[in-house]
N, C-alpha and C positions, 0 to 999 in steps of 0.2 A: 767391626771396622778393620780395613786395611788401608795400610802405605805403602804405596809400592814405589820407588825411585828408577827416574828413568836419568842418563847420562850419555852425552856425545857432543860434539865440536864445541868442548868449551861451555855447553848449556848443561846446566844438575836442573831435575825436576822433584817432584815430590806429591804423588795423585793421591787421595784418600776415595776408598769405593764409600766412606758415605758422603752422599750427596752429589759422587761422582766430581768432588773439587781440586783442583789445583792449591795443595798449601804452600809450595813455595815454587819459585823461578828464578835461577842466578845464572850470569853471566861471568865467565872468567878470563874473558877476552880481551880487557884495556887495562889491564895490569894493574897492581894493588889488591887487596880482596875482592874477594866476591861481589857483583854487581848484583842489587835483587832488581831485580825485571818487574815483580808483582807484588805487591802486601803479602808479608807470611803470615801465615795463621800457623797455630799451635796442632797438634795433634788434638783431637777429643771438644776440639774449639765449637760453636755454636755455627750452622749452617750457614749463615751472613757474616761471622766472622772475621772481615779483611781476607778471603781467601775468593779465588774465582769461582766461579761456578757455571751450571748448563742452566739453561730456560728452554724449558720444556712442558707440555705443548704451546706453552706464549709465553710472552715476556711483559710486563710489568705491571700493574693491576688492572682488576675486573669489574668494570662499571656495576654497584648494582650487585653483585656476587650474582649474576645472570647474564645470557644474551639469548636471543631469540635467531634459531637459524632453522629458516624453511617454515614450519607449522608446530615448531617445537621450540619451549621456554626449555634451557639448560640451567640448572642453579649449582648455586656450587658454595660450598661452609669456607667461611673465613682459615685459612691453613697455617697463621703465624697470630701474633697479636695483634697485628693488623685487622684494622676491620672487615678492608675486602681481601678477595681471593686475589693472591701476590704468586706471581715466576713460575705458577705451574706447580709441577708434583717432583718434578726430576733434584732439585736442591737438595730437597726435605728427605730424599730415598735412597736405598741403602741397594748399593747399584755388583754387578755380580762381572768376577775376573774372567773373562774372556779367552784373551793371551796377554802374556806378559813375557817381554824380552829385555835388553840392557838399556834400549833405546825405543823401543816400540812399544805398546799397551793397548789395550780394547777392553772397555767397559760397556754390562749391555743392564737396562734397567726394563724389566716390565711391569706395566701397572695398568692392571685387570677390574678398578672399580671407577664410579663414577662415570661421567657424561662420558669422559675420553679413554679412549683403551688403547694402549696402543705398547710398542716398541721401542724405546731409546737405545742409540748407542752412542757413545765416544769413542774416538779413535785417534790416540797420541804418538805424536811421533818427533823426534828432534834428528836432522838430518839437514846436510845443506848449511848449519851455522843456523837453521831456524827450528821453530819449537812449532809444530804445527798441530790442526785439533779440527777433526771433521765431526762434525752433529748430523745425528741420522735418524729421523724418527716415521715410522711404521702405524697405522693406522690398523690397531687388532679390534675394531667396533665390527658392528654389522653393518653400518651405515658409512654417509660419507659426512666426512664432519672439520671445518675449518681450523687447520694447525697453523705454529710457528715455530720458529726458534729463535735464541740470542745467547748470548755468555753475557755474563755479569764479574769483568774484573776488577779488582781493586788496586788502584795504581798508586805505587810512590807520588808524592808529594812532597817538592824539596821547595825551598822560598824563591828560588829562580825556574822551576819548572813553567816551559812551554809548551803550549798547544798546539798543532796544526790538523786541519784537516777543513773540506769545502763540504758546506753541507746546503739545499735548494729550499728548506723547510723548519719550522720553527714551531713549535707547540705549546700553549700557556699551560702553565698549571694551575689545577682548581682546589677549593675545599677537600680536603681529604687528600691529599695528594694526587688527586687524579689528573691526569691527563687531558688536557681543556682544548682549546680553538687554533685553530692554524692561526697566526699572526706573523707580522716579519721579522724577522730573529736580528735582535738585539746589537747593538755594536759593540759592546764586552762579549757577542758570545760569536762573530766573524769570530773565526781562526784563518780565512785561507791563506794569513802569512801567520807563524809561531807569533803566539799573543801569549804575556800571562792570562794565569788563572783567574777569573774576579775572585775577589772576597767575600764575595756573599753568597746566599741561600740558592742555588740554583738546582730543580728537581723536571728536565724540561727534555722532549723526544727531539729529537734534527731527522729532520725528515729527506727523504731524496741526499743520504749522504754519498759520496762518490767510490768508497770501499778503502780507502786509507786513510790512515789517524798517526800521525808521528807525537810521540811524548820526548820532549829532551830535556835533560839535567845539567842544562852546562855547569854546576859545579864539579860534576863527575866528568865532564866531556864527552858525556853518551847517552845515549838516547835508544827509545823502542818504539819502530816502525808496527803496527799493525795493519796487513791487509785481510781484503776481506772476499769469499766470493761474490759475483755481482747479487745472487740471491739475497746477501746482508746488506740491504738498499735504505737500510734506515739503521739510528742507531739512538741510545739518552744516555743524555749527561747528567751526572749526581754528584752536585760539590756541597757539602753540609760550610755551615755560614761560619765563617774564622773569623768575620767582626767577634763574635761571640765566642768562640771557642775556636784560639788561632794555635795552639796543638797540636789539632788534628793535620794528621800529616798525610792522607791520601785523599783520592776521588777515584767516582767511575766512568767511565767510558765504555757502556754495552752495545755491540753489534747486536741490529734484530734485522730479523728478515721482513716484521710488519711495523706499520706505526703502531705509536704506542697512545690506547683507544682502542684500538680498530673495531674489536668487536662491535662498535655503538657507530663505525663507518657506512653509511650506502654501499660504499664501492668494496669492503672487505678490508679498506686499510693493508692490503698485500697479506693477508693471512691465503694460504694453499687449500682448496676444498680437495680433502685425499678419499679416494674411495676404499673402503675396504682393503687394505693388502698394499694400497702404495702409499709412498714412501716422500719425503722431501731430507734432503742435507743439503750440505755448504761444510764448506773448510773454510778456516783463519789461520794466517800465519804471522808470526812474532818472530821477528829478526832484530837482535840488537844492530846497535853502530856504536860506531868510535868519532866519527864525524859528520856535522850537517853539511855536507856539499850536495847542495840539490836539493836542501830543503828548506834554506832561508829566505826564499823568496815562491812566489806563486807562482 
């Protein structure tokens, strides 16, 4: 395992090649210490760890540890404690240096067994005042076989943090944590104006999100914009239940580029059927702020 540190306008980063994660994000631009932008993780920390991560070739569990594409059953072994197959293979893997500069990085993973074979890459870069991060992933099968991607970050969690972002789509969750029925999404979980967080159990896809998600801390007086390519057209929300364990001081908020299911979708659920040799990415980018102008209202 490596950490390699990336540094410019005011952003320090902190990448680890395994699992290809982001362990830290700070912002030194509104004065006082260090703003952290993401959950740190430790060095040597557990792949879930509060640190961000790639999803890769899908994002969030697998009906079934199977799906069926074309005349062919894919199965695939549970990869955490979990009972089904969770975020793909890219977390779990110990991903190889590229290039590395003061402010620029590239990490590339390949993974040559099982159903999926294919290429990963990450591509970091802070520039602009923002921390940006392209997913790249390659199709090295023989066949053509239905990908995606997402990141998985773990965000501060402060007692006034606010939400926003518009999302057209809503997903129940089922037994097992799985990913259940289109339904209309909740009025604790509208964000299109900054809403608190609810306090409960929330493990649930937003479907048709519109590629921006603003987090603000007004005890800090700053906040982090994420946008997104239009490819990241969906995204889940993971807030573990503070009735219960009030603590816990983050949540997620993961861009995907499919719903989350899809595999067990008619339609594909927006997963990419790549043939041989091609390819799908997106970029996200992470710009702090020092002030909500333009974003306190819809």
């Amino acid at each position: 395992m490596t950490v390699l540190p990336l540094s410019a306008d005011g952003i320090e980063a902190r990448v680890s090649t395994r699992g290809g994660r982001v362990l830290a994000l700070r912002w030194h631009g509104n004065g006082g210490d260090p703003l952290p932008l993401l959950c740190e993780a430790v060095e040597g920390a557990s792949p879930g760890d509060r640190s961000a991560f790639p999803l890769v070739p899908l994002a969030n569990r697998l009906a079934g540890n199977a799906f069926r594409f074309g005349d062919v059953l894919h199965r695939f072994a549970p990869n955490t404690g979990d009972p089904s197959y969770l975020h793909g293979d890219g977390w779990l893997g110990d991903w190889h240096v590229e290039e590395a500069g003061k402010a620029a990085l590239s990490l590339v993973l390949r993974h040559e067994a099982g159903p999926y074979r294919y290429e990963a890459r990450q591509e970091f870069a802070i520039d602009d005042a923002t921390f940006r991060l392209t997913l790249v992933v390659e199709n090295h099968g023989q066949t053509p076989m239905p990908f995606g991607l997402g990141w998985h970050p773990f965000l501060p969690r402060t007692p006034q943090t606010r939400l926003r972002c518009r999302a057209g789509g809503f997903r129940t969750e089922e037994p097992g944590r799985l990913p259940g029925q289109a339904a209309p999404l909740p009025n604790d979980l509208d964000f299109a104006a900054p809403m608190p967080l609810p306090a409960r159990w929330v493990n649930n896809g937003l479907e048709d999100w519109d590629g921006m998600v603003s987090i603000l801390w007004p005890e800090h007086g700053a906040g982090l914009v994420i946008s997104a390519d239009p490819v990241f057209a969906h995204a889940f929300l993971f807030l573990p239940d503070r009735g219960s364990a009030p603590a816990l001081d983050w949540f997620c908020f993961e861009p995907m580029t499919h719903r989350a299911g899809a595999h067990g979708h008619m339609d594909g659920g927006g997963l990419v059927v790549l043939q041989p040799r091609a390819s799908l990415s997106g970029t996200l980018r992470l710009t702090p702020i020092a002030h909500f102008a333009g974003i306190a209202s819809p």
